[in-house]
Structures are given as structure tokens and as C-alpha cells.
C-alpha positions as CSV (number, residue, x, y, z in Angstrom):
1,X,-17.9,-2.9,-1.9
2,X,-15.5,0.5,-1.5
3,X,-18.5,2.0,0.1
4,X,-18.2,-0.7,3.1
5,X,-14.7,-0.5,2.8
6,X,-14.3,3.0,3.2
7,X,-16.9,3.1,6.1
8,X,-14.7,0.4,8.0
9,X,-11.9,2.2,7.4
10,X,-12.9,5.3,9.6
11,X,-12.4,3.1,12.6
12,X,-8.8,1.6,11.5
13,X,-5.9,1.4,13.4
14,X,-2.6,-0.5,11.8
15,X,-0.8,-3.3,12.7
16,X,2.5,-2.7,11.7
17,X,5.3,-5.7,10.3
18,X,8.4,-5.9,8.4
19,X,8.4,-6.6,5.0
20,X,11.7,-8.5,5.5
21,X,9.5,-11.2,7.7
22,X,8.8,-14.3,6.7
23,X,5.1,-16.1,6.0
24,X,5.6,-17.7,9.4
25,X,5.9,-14.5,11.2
26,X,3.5,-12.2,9.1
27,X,0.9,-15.3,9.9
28,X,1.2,-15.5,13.4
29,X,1.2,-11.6,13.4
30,X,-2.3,-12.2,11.7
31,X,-3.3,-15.1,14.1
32,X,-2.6,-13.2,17.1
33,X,-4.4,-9.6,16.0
34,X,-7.1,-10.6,14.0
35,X,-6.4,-7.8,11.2
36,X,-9.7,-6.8,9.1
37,X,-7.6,-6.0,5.8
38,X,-3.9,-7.2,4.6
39,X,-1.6,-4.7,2.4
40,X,1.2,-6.2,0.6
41,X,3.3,-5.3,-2.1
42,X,5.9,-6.8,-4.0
43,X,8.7,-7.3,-1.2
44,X,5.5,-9.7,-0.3
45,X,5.9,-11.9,-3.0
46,X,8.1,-14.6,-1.7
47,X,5.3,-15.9,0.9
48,X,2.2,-14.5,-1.6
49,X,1.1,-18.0,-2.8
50,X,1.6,-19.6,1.0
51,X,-0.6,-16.9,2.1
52,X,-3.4,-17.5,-0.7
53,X,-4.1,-21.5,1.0
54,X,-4.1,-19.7,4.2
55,X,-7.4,-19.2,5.8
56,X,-7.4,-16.3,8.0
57,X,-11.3,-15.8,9.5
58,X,-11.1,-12.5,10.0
59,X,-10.2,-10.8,7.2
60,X,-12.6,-8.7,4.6
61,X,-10.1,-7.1,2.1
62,X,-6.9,-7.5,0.5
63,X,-4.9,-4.9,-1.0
64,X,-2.3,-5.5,-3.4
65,X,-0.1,-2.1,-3.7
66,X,2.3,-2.0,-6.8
67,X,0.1,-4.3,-8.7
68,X,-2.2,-3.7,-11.8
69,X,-2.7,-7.1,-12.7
70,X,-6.7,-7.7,-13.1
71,X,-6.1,-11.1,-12.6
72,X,-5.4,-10.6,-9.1
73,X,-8.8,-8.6,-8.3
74,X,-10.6,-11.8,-7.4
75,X,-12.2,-13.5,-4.7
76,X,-9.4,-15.5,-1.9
77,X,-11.2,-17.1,0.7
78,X,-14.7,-14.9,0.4
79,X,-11.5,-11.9,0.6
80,X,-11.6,-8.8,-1.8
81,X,-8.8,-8.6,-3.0
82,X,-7.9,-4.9,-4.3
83,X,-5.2,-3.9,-7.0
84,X,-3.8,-0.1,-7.1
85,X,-5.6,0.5,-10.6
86,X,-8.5,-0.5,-9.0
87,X,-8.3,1.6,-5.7
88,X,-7.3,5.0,-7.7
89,X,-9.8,4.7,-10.6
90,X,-12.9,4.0,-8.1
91,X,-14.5,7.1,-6.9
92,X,-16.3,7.3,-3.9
93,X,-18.8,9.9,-2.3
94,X,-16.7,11.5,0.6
95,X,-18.2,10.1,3.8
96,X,-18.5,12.8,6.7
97,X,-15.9,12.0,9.3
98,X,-16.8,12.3,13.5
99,X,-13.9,13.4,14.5
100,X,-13.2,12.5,18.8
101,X,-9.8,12.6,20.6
102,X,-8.9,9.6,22.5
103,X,-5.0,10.4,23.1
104,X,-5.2,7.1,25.3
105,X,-6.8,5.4,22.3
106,X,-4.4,2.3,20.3
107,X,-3.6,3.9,17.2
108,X,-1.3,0.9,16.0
109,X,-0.2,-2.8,16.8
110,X,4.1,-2.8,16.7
111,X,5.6,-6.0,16.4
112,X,8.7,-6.5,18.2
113,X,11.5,-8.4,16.4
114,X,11.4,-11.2,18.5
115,X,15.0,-11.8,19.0
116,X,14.7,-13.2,22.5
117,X,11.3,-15.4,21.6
118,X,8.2,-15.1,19.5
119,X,7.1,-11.7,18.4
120,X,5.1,-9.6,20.6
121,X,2.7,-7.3,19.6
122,X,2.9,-3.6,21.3
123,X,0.0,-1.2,21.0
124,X,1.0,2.3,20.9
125,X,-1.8,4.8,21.9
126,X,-1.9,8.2,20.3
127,X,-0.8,9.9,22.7
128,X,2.7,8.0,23.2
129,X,3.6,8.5,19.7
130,X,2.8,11.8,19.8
131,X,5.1,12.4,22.9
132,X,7.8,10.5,21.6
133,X,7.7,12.5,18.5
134,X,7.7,16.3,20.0
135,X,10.7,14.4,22.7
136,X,12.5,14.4,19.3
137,X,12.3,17.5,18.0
138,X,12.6,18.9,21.8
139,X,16.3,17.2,22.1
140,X,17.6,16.7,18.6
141,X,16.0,20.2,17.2
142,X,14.5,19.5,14.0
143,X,12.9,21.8,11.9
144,X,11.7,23.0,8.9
145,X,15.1,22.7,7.2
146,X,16.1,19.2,7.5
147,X,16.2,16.4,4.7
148,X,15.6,13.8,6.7
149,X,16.6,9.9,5.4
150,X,14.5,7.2,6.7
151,X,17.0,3.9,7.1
152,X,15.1,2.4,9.6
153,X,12.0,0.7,8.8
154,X,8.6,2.4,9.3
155,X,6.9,-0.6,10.9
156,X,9.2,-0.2,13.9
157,X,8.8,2.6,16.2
158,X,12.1,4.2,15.9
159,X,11.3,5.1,12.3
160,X,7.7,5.7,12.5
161,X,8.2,8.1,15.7
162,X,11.1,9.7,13.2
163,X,8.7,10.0,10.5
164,X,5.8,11.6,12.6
165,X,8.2,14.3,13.9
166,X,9.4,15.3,10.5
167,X,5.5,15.6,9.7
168,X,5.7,17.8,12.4
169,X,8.1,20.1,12.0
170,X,7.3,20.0,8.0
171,X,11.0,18.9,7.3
172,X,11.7,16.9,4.0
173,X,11.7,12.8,4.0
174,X,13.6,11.0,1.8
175,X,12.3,7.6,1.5
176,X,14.6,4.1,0.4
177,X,12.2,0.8,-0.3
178,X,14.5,-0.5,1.9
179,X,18.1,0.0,3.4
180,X,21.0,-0.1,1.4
181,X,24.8,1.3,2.6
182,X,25.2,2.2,-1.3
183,X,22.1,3.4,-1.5
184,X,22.1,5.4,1.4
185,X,24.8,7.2,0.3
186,X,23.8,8.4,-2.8
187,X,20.8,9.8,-1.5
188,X,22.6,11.8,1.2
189,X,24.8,13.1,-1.5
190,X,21.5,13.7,-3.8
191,X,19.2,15.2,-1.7
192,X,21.7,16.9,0.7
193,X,20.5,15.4,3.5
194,X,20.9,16.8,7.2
195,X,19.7,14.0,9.4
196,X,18.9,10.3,10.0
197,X,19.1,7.7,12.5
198,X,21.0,4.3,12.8
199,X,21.1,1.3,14.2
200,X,24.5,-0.4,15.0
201,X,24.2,-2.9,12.0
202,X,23.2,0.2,9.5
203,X,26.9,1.9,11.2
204,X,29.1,-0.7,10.3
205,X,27.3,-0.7,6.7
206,X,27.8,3.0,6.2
207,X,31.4,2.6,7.3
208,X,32.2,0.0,5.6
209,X,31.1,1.5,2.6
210,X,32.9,4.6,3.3
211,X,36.5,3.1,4.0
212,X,36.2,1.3,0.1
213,X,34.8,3.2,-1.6
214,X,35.5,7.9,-2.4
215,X,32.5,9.7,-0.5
216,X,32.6,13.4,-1.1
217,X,29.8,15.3,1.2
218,X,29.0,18.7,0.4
């Protein structure tokens, strides 16, 4: 089984969602892209036992992340369904890679937030993200040097784009399950951190926060 699953996986590319979506949303998400394997963890779990009476044709594998429970390594649906211990304890013979470059190729699925209507799913090619990331360190001038927090989520592109270009540049990411004013805060104090991005709603949090409450930057 992790011999198939590692040859299908040479072939991925992801379909990114928000954890903070609801089972409505990541199911439609799966209806409209047809995804071949589902990774959740436990920001997951409020829509877990919806999704296990959901029948969804064209998936193979399941991966629960965070989870050791061998209870949960069963069969849904004719699905394997995959719990960390599982996926770090099996070994599996290397398989040789065939490396190609298709810059034009989709590397990812980006759901939009679907403020004005239902969701729409964007596909990204390699090549945009890569452009959008080397924009980034072009204008804004990151390097080596920066501590970088991620606020913004990395299934949109704004934080994945952010998180390729710190890649990039080899600068430090500092990582938040999800964001938090308070949160935020203390990591910038922490870690010393030198950049991030935000989002008008992630502003008024930060601010907020700030005006209440002593924050001493050094």
C-alpha cells in the first residue's frame, strides 16, 4: 500500500483549503477537484464524522496528521486511512524520481474565500508562484537575515508565495497553528522577528492588542 502511495505521489499537485472552513465548503472543494488523497489534522475535527458518511469516488488515501490513534488506521469507504505513527515508522525503498520542468505546469488548486459567491478554485502553475515569490524579495528585499512570521494562512497565496520566498532567500519562518493578536506578539518578541504580512482584520487585532495591553520590542 505505501508502495502505490508513494508512486502516486510523484505526480501530486495540492489543492489547497483553510482549516477554518467548514464541512460544506471543504466538500464542495472535494466535489469540484476530485482530490486523490485528503490530509487533515485536528483543526479538522469538527466536520471529521460528517466527512466519514461522505462518499467521495475519487479518493485512495486518507491521512490523519497529529493522530496516533490505531483505531483510526482503518478502511472508510474502500479509503486508507493513514495515522502519523503509521507514515514515520513505515519504510520504503526510495523510488528514482524523473525529474522534467514544466514552469507552465499547475502545481496547486487555491481556493478563493468566496466572499462574493461560492468558492472558486484557482490553479497556480509553477512558474507564477515562482515569479511572485522572487517579485517579493525584488521589492521588499528579504534575505538571509529575516525572521519571518507567517499570520496569514498557507493555503492562500499571500502566505504560501511569502513562505516560498523565505525558502528562497534561506531566511527563518516562524510558524503559529493559526493567528492570534496575543500570540503574535509573543512570538515577535521571542524570536525577534523582522518581517510579516497583514491583512486589514490581522491590523486592527495587532492594534488592539497593543493599545491594552505593555508591548516592549527590542
Amino acid at each position: 500500500m505505501f508502495a502505490k502511495l508513494m508512486k502516486h505521489l510523484r505526480s501530486l499537485f495540492f489543492i489547497l483549503t483553510s482549516h477554518s472552513k467548514g464541512f460544506e465548503e471543504a466538500k464542495f472543494a472535494m466535489t469540484v477537484v476530485k482530490p486523490v488523497m485528503l490530509v487533515t489534522d485536528e483543526s479538522s475535527q469538527t466536520w471529521y464524522s460528517k466527512l466519514l458518511k461522505t462518499d467521495v469516488p475519487s479518493l485512495r488515501w486518507h491521512a490523519l496528521l497529529d493522530s496516533t490513534s490505531s483505531d483510526l488506521a482503518k478502511q472508510w469507504n474502500d479509503i486508507a486511512v493513514l495515522h502519523s505513527e503509521m507514515l514515520k515508522k513505515h519504510r520504503v525503498k526510495p523510488l528514482p524520481f524523473d525529474y522534467s520542468w514544466a514552469p507552465d505546469g499547475a502545481v496547486m488548486i487555491c481556493f478563493t474565500s468566496g466572499t462574493t459567491g461560492k468558492p472558486k478554485g484557482v490553479t497556480l502553475s509553477h512558474g507564477a508562484l515562482i515569479v511572485q515569490s522572487l517579485a517579493k524579495i525584488a521589492i521588499v528585499g528579504y534575505n538571509e537575515d529575516d525572521v519571518y512570521l507567517h499570520t496569514t494562512p498557507l493555503c492562500h497565496i499571500g502566505g504560501l508565495s511569502s513562505a516560498l520566498t523565505m525558502l528562497m532567500v534561506g531566511g527563518c519562518h516562524v510558524l503559529m497553528p493559526k493567528f492570534d493578536p496575543k500570540l503574535a506578539v509573543d512570538a515577535i518578541e521571542r524570536y525577534g522577528v523582522t518581517s510579516l504580512i497583514t491583512v486589514p482584520a490581522i491590523m486592527a487585532g495587532l492594534i488592539s492588542l497593543i493599545r491594552h495591553v505593555p508591548v516592549f520590542f527590542f
